[in-house]
N, C-alpha and C positions, 0 to 999 in steps of 0.2 A: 575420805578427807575433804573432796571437793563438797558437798552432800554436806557436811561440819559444815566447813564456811558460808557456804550458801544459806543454810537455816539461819547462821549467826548474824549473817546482814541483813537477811528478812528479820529475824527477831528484831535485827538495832533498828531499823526503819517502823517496825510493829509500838516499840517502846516513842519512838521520835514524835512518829505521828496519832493525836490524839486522839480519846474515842469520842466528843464531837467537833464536827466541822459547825465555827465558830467564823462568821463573817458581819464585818461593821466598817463601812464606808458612809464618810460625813461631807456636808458641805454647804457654806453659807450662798443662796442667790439674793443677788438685790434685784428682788421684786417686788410688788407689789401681793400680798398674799390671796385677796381675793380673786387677783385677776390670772394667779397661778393657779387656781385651785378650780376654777371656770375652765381653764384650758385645757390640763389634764385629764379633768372627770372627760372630757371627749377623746376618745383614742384615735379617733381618724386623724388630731393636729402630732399624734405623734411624728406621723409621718416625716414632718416639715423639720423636726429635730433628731430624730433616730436614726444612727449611723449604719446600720445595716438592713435588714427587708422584712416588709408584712409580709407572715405567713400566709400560706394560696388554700392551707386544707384545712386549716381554722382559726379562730379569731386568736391573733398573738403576733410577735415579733421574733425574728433572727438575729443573732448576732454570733457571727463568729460561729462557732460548733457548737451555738445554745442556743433552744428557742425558750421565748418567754410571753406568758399568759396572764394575762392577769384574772382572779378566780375569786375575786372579792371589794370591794371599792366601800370604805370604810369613812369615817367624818373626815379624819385626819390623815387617810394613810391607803394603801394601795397594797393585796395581800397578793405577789406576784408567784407563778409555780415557773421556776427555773429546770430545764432537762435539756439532756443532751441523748438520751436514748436508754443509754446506762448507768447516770446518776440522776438525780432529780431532789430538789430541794423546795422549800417554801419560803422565798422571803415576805421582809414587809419593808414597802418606801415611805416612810414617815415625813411628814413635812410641818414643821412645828413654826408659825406666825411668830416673829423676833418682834418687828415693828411695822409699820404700812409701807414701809420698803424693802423688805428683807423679808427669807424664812430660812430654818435652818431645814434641810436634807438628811435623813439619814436611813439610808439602805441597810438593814440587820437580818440577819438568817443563824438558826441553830438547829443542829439534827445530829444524831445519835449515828458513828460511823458502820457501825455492825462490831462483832468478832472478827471475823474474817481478819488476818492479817493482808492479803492479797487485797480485798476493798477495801481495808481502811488507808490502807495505803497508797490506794487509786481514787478512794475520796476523799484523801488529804490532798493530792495535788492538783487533782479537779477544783477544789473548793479555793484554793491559791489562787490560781487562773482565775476564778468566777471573781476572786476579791480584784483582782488587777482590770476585770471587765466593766463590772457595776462602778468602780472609780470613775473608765471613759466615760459611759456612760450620763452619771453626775457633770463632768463635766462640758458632755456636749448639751443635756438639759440649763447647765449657767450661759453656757456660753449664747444659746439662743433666747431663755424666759430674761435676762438680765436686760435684751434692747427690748422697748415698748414697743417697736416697729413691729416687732415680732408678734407680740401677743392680738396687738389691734388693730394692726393689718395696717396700718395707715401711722405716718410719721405726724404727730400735734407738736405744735408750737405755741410757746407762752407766749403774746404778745400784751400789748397795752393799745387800748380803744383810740383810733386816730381823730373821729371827728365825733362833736357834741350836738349837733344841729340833723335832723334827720324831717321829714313828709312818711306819710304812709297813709294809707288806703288799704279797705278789707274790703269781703264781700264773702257769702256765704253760697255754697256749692252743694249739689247732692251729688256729685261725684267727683275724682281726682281733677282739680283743674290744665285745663289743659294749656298748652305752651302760649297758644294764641287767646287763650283766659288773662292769664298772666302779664303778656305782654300790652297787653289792652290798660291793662291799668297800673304800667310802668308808660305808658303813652301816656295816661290820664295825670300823671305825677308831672311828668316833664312839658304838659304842654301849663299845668300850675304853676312851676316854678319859674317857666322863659317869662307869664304873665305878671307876674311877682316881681321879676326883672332880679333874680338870684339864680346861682349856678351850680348843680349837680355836679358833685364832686367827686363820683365811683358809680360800680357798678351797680344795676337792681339789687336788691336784697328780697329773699322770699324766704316765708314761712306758712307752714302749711303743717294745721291744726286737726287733726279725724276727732269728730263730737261722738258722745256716745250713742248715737242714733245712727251713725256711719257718712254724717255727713260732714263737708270740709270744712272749715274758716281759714279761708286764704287771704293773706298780710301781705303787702307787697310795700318796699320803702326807699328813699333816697336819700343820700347824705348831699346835704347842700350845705352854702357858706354863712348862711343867714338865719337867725329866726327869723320864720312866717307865721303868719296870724292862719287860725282853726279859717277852710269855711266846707263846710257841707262835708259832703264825709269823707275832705282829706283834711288830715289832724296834723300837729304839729307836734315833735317829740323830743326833749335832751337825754342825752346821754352823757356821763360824766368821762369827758377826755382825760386816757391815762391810766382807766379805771382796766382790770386784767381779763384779757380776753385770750381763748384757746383758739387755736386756729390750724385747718388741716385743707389740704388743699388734694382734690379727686376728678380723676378722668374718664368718664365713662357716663353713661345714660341715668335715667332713676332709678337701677337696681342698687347700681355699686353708692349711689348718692343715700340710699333709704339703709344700707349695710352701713357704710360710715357713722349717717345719725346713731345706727345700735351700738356702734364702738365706742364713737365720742360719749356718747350716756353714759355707756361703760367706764370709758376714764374717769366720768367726771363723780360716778358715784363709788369705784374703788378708791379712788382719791380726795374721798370727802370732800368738794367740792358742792358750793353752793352758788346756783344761776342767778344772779338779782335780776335779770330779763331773760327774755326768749332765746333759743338760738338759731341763726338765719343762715340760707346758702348764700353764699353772693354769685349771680351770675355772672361768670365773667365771658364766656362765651355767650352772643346772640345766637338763641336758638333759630331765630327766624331764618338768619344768614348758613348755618352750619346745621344739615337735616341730620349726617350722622353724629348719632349720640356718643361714638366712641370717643369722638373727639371732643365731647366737650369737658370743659374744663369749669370746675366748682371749686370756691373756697365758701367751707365749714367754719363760722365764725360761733363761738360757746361763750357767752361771760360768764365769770368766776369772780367769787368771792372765798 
């Protein structure tokens, strides 16, 4: 009799659970889709948003009682092989462009359970679980690609151009200019403008140009309160006050300064953004005063159109 009933609830749970596992987890992120899809194709930034651990014995992630691999990277989509030892499935993470802020997410997987009453009924509640995982999952991916901080490492700001009046002087380098390059002809700026009898009104501004010969055109400029007349080769330059400018602000030496420029680029070309001028570091730490570079402090100034 016991032997009856026993067959009979495997049979009902054989009937219950279907022959396939059948998995679809959705979800909208407001991002940016280029700059989602830049991120992802690197699996190392998983890191920085996956809630559990990179595998040690080959390339894939943990979560939970699952490791996951991914075994195929597609235009739009990501063909990931989900296992746990004893089940294994094939998803696909699809990410479909809504608008320049937005994509939609959608995690989907189907496979054939077996016969087996016993596995289909071990791979229906597996595949339950896996649905209730790839949901966290999605949402630890929103909750991180949703802040820009996240994706480009640096916090930008929308501002508007403070001053219209600017000096600049260049000068051509065969190799990176150096701080006391620099500074030489932010001296050359200020000792024109005290002659001028006008006042610099912020920090240096530098730009710094690689030709395709490998060598520099270094720009260096000052915001003062006055037009000044051109003479010799410091020029005089407006800028329309008001007009929109991005702005991020960085601590550290010229690596992390030369990593920022690729980010901001980055924003400015995900974000269809158009430069009608250059974009400049503003010194605001003196390098001469402050030898460690850790400490120095740059604002990334980008105009936008």
């Amino acid at each position: 009799m016991t032997i009856i009933i026993l067959l009979a609830i495997v049979l009902l749970f054989y009937r219950m659970a279907p022959g396939k596992m059948s998995i679809h987890q959705n979800l909208m992120v407001a991002v940016n889709p280029k700059a989602f899809a830049r991120e992802m194709l690197n699996e190392k930034n998983w890191n920085e948003w996956w809630p559990g651990k990179q595998m040690r014995s080959s390339p894939g992630f943990e979560y939970k009682d699952n490791s996951y691999r991914v075994i195929e990277k597609k235009l739009t989509s990501f063909v990931i092989e989900v296992s746990n030892g004893k089940e294994s499935i094939t998803t696909e993470l699809i990410y479909i462009p809504v608008r320049n802020d937005s994509v939609q997410l959608n995690w989907v997987a189907e496979q054939k359970s077996g016969l087996s009453p016993f596995k289909r009924i071990r791979s229906f509640r597996w595949s339950k679980n896996l649905e209730s995982d790839l949901h966290i999952l999605l949402e630890k991916m929103n909750s991180f690609y949703s802040n820009e901080d996240n994706i480009y490492g640096l916090h930008v700001e929308k501002s508007l151009v403070a001053d219209s009046n600017y000096v600049f002087t260049s000068l051509a380098s065969k190799t990176y200019p150096s701080m006391q390059t620099v500074y030489g002809l932010v001296d050359k700026l200020k000792n024109f403008i005290t002659i001028n009898k006008a006042q610099s009104l912020g920090y240096p501004m530098l730009n710094v140009h690689k030709n395709g010969d490998s060598s520099y055109l270094v720009k260096v400029a000052l915001p003062v309160d006055k037009q000044l007349k051109d003479a010799g080769d410091i020029q005089y330059r407006w800028m329309l006050k008001g007009g929109n400018i991005l702005v991020t602000e960085i601590k550290g030496g010229p690596s992390k300064i030369e990593k920022a420029f690729t980010e901001m680029r980055n924003y400015v070309e995900d974000h269809q953004r158009i430069a009608p001028a250059i974009p400049f570091q503003s010194l605001v730490t003196d390098r001469r005063e402050e030898p460690d570079t850790n400490k120095w402090i740059t604002k990334l100034y980008w105009p936008v159109m």
